[in-house]
ZAFI-205443 format. One record per atom (N, C-alpha, C, O): residue number from 1; x, y, z. Coordinates in Angstrom, 1 decimal. Each point is the difference from the previous one (the first is absolute). Layout:
% ZAFI-205443
+-----+--------+--------+--------+
|   i |      x |      y |      z |
+-----+--------+--------+--------+
| NUM |      X |      Y |      Z |
...
+-----+--------+--------+--------+
//
This chain:
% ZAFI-205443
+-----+--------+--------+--------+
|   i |      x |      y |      z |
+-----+--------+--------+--------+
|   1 |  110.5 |  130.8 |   99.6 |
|   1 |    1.4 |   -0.3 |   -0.3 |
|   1 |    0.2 |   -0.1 |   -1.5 |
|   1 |    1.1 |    0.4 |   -0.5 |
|   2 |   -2.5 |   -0.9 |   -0.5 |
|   2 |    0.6 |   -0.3 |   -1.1 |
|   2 |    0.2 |    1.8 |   -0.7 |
|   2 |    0.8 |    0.4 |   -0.8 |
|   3 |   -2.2 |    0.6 |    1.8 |
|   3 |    0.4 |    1.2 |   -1.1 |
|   3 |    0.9 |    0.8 |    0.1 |
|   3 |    0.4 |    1.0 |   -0.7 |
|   4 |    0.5 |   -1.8 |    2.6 |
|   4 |    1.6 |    1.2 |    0.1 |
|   4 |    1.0 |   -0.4 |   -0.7 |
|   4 |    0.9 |    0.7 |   -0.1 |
|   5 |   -0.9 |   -2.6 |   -1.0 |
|   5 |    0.6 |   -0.7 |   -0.4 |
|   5 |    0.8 |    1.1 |   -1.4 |
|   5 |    1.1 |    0.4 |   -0.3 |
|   6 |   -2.7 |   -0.3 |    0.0 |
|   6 |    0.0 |    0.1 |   -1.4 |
|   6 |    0.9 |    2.1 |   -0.4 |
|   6 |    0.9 |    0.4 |   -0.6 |
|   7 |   -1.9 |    0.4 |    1.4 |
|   7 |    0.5 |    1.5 |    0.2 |
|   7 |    1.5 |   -0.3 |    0.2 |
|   7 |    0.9 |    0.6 |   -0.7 |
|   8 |   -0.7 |   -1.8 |    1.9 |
|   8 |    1.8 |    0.1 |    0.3 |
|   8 |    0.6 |    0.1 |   -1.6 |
|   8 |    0.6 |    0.9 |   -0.5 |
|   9 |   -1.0 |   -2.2 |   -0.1 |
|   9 |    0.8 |   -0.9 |   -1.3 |
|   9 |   -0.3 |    1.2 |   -0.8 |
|   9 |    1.0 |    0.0 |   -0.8 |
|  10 |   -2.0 |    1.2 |    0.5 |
|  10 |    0.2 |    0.7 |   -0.9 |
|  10 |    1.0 |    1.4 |    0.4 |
|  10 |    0.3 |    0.9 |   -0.8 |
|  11 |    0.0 |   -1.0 |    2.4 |
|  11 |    0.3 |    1.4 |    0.4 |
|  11 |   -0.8 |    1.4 |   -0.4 |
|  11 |    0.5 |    1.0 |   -0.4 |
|  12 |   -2.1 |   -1.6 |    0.9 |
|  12 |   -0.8 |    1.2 |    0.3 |
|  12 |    0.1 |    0.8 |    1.0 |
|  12 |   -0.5 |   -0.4 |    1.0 |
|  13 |    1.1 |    1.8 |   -1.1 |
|  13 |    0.4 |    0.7 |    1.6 |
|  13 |   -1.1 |    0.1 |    0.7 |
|  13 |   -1.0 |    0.0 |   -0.7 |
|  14 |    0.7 |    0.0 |    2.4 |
|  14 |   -0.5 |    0.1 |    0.8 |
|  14 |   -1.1 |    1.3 |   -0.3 |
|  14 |   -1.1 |   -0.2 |    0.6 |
|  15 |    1.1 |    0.8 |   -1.0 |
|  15 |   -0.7 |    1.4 |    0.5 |
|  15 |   -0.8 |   -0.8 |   -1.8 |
|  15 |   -1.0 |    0.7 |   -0.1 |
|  16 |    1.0 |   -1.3 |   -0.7 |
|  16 |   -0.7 |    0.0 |   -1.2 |
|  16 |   -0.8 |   -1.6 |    0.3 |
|  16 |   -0.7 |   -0.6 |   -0.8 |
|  17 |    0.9 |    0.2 |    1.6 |
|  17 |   -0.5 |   -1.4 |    0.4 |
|  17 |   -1.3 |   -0.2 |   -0.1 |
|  17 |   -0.5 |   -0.9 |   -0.6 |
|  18 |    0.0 |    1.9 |    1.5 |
|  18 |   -1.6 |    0.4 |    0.2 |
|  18 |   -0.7 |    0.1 |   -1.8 |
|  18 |   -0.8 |   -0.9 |   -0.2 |
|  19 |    1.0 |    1.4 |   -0.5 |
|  19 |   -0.2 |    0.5 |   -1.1 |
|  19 |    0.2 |   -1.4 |   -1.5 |
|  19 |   -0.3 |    0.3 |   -1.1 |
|  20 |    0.8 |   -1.3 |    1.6 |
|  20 |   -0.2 |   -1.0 |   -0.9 |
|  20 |   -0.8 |   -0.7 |    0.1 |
|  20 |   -0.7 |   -0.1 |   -1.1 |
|  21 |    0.1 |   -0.9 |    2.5 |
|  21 |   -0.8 |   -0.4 |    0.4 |
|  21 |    0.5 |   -1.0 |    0.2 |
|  21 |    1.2 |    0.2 |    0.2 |
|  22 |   -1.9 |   -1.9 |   -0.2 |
|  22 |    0.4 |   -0.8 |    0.9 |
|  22 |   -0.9 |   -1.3 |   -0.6 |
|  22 |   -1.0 |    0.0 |   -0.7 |
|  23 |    1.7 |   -1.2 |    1.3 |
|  23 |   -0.5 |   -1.1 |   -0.8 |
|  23 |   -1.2 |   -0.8 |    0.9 |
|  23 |    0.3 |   -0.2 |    1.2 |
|  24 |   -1.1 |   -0.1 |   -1.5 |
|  24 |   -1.0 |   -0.9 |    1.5 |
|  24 |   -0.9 |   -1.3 |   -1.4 |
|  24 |   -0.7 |    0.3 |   -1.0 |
|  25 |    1.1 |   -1.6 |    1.8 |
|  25 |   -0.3 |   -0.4 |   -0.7 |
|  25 |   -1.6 |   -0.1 |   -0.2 |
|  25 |   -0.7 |    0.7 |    0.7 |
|  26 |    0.3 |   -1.5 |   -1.4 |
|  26 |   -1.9 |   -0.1 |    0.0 |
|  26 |   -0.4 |   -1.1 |    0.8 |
|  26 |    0.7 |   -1.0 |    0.0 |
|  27 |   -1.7 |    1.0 |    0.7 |
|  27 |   -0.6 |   -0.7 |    0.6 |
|  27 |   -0.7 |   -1.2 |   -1.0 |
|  27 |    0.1 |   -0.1 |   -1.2 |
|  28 |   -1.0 |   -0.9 |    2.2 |
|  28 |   -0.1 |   -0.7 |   -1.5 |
|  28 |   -1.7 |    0.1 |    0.0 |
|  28 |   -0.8 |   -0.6 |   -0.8 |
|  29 |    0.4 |    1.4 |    2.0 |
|  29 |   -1.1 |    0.2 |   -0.2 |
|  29 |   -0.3 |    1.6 |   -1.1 |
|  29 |   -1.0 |    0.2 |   -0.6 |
|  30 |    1.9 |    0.5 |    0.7 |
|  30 |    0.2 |    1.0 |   -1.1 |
|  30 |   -0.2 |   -0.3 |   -1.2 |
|  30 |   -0.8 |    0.5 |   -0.8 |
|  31 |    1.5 |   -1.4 |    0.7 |
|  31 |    0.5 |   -0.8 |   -1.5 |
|  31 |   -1.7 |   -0.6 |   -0.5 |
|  31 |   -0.2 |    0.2 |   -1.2 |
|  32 |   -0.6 |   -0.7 |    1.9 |
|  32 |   -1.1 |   -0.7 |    0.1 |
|  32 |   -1.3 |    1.1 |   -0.4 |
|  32 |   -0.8 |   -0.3 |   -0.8 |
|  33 |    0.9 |    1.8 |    1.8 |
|  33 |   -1.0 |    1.0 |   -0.3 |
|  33 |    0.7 |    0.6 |   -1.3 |
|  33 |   -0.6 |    0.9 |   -0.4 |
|  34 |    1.8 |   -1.1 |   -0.5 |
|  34 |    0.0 |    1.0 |   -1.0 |
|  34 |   -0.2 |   -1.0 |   -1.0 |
|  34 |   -0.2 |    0.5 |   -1.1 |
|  35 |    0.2 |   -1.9 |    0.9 |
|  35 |   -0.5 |   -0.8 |   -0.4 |
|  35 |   -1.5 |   -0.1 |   -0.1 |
|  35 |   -0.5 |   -0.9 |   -0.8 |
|  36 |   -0.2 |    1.6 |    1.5 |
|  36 |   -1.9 |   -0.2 |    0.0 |
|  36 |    0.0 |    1.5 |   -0.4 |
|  36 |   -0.9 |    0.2 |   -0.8 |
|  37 |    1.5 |    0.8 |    1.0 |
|  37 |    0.0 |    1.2 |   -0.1 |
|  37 |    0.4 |   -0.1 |   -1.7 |
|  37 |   -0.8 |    0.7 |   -0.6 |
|  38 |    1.6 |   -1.2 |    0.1 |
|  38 |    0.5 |   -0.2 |   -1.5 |
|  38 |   -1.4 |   -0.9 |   -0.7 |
|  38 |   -0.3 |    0.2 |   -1.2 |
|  39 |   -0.5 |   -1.2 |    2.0 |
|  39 |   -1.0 |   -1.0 |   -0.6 |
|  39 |   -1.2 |    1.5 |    0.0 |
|  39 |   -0.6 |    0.2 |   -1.1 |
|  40 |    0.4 |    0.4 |    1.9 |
|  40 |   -1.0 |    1.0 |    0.1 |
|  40 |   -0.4 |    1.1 |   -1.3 |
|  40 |   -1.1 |    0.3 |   -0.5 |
|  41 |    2.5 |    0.2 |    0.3 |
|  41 |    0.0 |    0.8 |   -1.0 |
|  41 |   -0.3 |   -0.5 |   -1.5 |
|  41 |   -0.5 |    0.6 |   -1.0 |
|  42 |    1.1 |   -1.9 |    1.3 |
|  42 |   -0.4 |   -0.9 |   -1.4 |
|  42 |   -0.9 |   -0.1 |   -0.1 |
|  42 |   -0.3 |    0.4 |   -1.1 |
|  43 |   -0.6 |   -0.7 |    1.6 |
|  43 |   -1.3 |   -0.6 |    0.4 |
|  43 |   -1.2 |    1.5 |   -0.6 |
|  43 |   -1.1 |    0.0 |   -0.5 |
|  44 |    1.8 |    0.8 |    0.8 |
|  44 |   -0.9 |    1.3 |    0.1 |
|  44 |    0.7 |    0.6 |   -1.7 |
|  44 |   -0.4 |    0.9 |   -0.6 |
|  45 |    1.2 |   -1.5 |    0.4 |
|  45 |    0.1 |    0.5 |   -2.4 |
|  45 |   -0.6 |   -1.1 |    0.2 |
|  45 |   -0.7 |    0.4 |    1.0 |
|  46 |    0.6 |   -0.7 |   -1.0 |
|  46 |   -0.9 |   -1.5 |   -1.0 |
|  46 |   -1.4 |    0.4 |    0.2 |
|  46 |   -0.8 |   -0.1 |   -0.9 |
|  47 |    0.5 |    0.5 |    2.1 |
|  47 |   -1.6 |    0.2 |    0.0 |
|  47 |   -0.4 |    1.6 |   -0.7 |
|  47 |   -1.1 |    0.4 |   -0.3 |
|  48 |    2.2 |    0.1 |    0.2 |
|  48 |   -0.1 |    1.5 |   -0.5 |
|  48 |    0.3 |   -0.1 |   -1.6 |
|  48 |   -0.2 |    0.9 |   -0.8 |
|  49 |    0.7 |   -2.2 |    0.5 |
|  49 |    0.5 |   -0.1 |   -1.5 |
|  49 |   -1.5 |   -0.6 |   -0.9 |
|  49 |   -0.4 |    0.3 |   -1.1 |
|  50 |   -0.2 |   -1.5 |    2.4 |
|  50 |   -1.3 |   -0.5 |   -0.6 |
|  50 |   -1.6 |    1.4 |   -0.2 |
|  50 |   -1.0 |    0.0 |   -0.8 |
|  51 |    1.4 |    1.1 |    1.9 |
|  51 |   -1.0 |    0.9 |    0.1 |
|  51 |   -1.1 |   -0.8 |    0.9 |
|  51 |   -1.2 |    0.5 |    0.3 |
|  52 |    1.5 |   -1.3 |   -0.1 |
|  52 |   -1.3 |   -0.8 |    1.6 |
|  52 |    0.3 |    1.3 |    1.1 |
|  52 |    1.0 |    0.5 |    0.4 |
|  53 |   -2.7 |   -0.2 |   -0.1 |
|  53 |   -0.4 |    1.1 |    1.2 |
|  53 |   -0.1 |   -1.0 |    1.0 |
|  53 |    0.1 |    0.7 |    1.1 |
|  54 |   -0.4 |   -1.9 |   -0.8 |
|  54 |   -0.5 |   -0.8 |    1.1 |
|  54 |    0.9 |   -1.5 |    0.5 |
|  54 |   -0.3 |   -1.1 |   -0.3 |
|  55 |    1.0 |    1.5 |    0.7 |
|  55 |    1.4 |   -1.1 |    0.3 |
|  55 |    0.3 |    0.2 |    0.7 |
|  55 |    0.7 |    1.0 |    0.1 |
|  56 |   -0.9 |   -1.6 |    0.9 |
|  56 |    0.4 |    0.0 |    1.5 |
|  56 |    1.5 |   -0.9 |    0.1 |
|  56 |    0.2 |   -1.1 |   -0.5 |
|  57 |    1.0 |    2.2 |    1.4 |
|  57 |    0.9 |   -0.8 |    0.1 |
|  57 |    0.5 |   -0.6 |    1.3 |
|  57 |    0.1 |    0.8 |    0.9 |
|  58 |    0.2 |   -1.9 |   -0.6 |
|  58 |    0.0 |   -0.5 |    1.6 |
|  58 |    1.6 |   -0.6 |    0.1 |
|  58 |    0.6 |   -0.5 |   -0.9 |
|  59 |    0.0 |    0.9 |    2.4 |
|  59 |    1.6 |   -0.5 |    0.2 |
|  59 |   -0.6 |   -1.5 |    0.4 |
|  59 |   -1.2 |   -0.1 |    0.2 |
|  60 |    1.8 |   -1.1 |    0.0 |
|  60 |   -0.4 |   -0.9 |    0.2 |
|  60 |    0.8 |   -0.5 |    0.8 |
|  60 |   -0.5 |   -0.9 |    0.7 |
|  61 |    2.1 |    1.3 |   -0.5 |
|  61 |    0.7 |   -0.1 |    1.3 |
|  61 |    0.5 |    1.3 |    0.8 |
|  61 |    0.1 |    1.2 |   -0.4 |
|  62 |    0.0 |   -1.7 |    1.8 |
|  62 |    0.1 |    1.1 |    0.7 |
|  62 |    0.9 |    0.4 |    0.8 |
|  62 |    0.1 |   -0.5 |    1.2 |
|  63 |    0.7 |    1.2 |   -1.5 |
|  63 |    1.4 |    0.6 |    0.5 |
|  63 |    0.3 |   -0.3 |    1.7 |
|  63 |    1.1 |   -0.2 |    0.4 |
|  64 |   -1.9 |    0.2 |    0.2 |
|  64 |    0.4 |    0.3 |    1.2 |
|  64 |   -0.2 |   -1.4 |    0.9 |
|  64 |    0.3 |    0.0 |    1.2 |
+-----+--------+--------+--------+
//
C-alpha cells in the first residue's frame, strides 16, 4: 500500500512503475546481520592495518 501511495502522489504512469522499484521496510534481524557484517570488516582493517598473520576472528552472537 505504502509503494502504490507514494507512485500515486508522484503520478508515476503504470507501464514505468516496474522500473522505479519499491519500498520494503528492514527487518530487524537485517538491521542486526549488517551490523556484525559492518563489525567484521572492521575488524579485518585493523588486523590488516597491524600486519598480524595469526588472528583468529569469532561471531559471538548468533543470528538465527
Amino acid at each position: 500500500m505504502v509503494n502504490d501511495a507514494i507512485l500515486t502522489y508522484f503520478e508515476i504512469p503504470e507501464n514505468e512503475r516496474k522500473d522505479v522499484g519499491f519500498y520494503m521496510p528492514l527487518t530487524e534481524q537485517h538491521v542486526r546481520i549488517e551490523e556484525m557484517f559492518n563489525q567484521f570488516v572492521s575488524m579485518e582493517k585493523e588486523i590488516e592495518q597491524r600486519g598480524s598473520s595469526e588472528t583468529t576472528l569469532t561471531l559471538q552472537d548468533s543470528v538465527c
